[in-house]
C-alpha positions in Angstrom: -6.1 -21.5 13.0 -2.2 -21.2 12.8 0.2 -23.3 14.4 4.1 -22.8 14.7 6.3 -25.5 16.2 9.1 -24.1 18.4 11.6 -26.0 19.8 12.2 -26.4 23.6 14.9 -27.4 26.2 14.1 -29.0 29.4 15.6 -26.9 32.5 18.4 -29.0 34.8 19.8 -25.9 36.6 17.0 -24.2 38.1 19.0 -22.1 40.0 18.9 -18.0 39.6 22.5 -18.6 37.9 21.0 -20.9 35.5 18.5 -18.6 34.8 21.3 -15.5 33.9 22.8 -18.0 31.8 20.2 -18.7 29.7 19.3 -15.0 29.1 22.5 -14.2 27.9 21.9 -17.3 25.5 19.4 -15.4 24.5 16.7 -18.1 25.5 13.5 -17.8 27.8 12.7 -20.0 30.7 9.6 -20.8 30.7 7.0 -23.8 32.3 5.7 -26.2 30.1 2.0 -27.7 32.2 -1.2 -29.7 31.0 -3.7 -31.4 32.9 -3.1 -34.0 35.5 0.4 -33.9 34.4 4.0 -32.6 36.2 5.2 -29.2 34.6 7.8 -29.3 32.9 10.6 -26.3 33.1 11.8 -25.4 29.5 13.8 -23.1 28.1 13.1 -21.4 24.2 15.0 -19.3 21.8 13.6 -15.8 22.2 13.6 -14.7 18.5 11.4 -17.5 18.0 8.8 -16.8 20.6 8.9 -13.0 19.9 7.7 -13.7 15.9 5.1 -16.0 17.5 3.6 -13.2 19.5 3.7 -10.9 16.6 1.9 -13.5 14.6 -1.0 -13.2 16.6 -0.9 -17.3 17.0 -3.4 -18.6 19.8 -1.9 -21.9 19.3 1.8 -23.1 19.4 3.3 -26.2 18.9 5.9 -27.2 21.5 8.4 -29.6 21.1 9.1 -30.8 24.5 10.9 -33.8 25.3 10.8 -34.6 21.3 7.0 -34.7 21.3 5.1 -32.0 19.4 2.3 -30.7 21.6 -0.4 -27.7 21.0 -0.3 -25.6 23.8 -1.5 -21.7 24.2 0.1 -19.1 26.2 -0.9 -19.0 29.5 0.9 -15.8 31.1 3.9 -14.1 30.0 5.8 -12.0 32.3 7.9 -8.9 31.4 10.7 -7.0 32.4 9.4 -3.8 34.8 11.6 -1.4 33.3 13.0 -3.0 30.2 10.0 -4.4 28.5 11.6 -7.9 27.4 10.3 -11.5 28.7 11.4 -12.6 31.7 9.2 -16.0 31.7 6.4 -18.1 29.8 3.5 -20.3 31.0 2.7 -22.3 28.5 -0.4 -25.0 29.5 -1.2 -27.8 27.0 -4.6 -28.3 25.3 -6.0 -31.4 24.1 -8.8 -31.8 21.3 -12.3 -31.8 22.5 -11.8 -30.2 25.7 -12.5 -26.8 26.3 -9.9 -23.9 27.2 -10.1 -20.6 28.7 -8.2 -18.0 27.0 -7.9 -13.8 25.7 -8.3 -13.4 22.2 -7.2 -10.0 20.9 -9.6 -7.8 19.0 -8.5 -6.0 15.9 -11.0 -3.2 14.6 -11.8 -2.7 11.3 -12.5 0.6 9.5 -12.7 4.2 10.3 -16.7 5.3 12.3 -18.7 7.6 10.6 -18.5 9.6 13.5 -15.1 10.5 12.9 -16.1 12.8 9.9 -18.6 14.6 12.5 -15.8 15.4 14.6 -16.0 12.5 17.0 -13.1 10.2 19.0 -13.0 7.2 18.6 -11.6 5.4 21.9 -10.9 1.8 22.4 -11.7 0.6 26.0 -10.7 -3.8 25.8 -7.9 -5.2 23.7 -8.7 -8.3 24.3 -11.9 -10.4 25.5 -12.0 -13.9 27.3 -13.7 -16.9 25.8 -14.0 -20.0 26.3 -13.6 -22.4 23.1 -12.5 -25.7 21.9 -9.4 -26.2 20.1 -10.7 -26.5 16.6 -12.6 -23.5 17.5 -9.8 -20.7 18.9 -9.1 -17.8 16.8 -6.0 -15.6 17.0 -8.0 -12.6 17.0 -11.7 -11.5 16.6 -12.1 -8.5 14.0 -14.6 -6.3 14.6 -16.4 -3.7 12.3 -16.7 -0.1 13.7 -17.1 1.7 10.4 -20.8 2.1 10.6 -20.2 3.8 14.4 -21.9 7.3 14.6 -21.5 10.0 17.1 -22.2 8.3 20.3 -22.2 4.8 19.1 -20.8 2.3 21.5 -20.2 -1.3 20.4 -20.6 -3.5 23.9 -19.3 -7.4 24.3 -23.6 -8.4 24.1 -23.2 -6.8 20.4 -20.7 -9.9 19.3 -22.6 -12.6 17.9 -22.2 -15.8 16.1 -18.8 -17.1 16.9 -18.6 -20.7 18.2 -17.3 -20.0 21.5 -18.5 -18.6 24.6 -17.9 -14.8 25.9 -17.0 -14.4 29.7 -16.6 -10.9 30.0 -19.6 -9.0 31.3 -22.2 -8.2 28.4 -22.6 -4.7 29.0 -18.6 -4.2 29.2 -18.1 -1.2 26.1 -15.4 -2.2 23.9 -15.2 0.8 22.1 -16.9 4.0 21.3 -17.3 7.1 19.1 -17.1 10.4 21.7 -18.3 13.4 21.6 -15.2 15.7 21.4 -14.6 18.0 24.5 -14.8 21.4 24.7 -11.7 23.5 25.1 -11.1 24.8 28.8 -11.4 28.6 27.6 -14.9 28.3 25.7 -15.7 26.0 29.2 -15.5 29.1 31.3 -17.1 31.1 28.4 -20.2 29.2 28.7 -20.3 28.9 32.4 -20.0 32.6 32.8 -22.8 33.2 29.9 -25.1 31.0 32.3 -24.5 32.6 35.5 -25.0 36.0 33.8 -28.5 34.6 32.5 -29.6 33.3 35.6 -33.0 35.7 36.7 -33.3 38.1 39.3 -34.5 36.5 42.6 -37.7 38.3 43.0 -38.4 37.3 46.8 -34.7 39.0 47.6 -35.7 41.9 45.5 -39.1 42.4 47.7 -37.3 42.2 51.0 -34.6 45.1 50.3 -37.6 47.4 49.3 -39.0 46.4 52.9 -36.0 47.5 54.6 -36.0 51.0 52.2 -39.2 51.4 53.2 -38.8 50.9 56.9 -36.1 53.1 57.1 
């Protein structure tokens, strides 16, 4: 479990001026909350918060009002258009109690089923759990190498981790595909069946009738 302390700024101006200001600073606003407690509004130095993320850290360590305290991310909210961070919840965890939270998943290895011709597809990211403190990871790593064709690996397949799984067990996290046929040899085998299909024999009875009749 990794920590990394970044410093924060309590937020006078709350104002959508204040706001503009502090992006061209080059800092996020963001709200700093924990149980039973006011939130806090907080500004952070973007560059700081953006090597975080990429560090895969389930736990920071805030410094708010000149008090270290762990906290995870809570939501993080991005420009439309853009991409950047437009705001951070941050909610404050304290040891012994659990927390709700999504933990990436990073898999490991190339499937078998790849070398049969397969695709391998990825269907979560990320699954929810909740853990204690000591307990969170910053991701889960999963191992897909021995996937054949076919092969699915579903959230009731993860075992052994001291934390509890809330997404549905069935839910497929990823899987090896059988690859799709091209739209041309589609058609080719469609019209091969319709060509195959056998002569009706009750049809073929009633236009003799009507030769016959005539």
């Amino acid at each position: 479990m990794a920590e990394t302390i970044i410093a924060t700024k309590v937020r006078e101006d709350l104002s959508k001026s204040g706001l503009n200001q502090l992006r061209r600073e080059d800092r996020i606003p963001a709200v700093y909350y924990s149980e039973g407690k006011e939130a806090i509004p907080v500004s952070l130095d973007r560059h700081d918060f953006e090597m975080a993320l990429k560090e895969d850290h389930s736990i920071l360590m805030l410094k708010v009002k000149n008090k270290k305290q762990q906290a995870i991310v809570r939501e993080t909210q991005y420009h439309p258009v853009k991409g950047y961070i437009l705001h951070v919840d941050f909610m404050g965890i304290r040891a012994g109690h659990k927390v709700e939270l999504a933990v990436p998943l990073h898999f490991e290895g190339e499937p078998a089923g790849i070398q049969e011709g397969g695709i391998f597809s990825t269907y979560k990211t990320e699954i929810n759990i909740s853990v204690l403190p000591k307990d969170m990871p910053d991701f889960l790593q999963l191992e897909v190498s021995e996937l054949n064709m076919g092969d699915s690996l579903r959230v009731k397949d993860l075992a052994d981790y001291p934390f509890e799984i809330l997404d549905d067990p069935e839910d497929v996290l990823c899987m090896v595909e059988y690859p799709q046929l091209p739209e041309e040899e589609e058609e080719e085998v469609e019209e091969e069946e319709e060509m195959a299909e056998p002569e009706v024999i009750g049809s073929r009875e009633s236009d003799e009738e009507e030769e016959e009749s005539e």
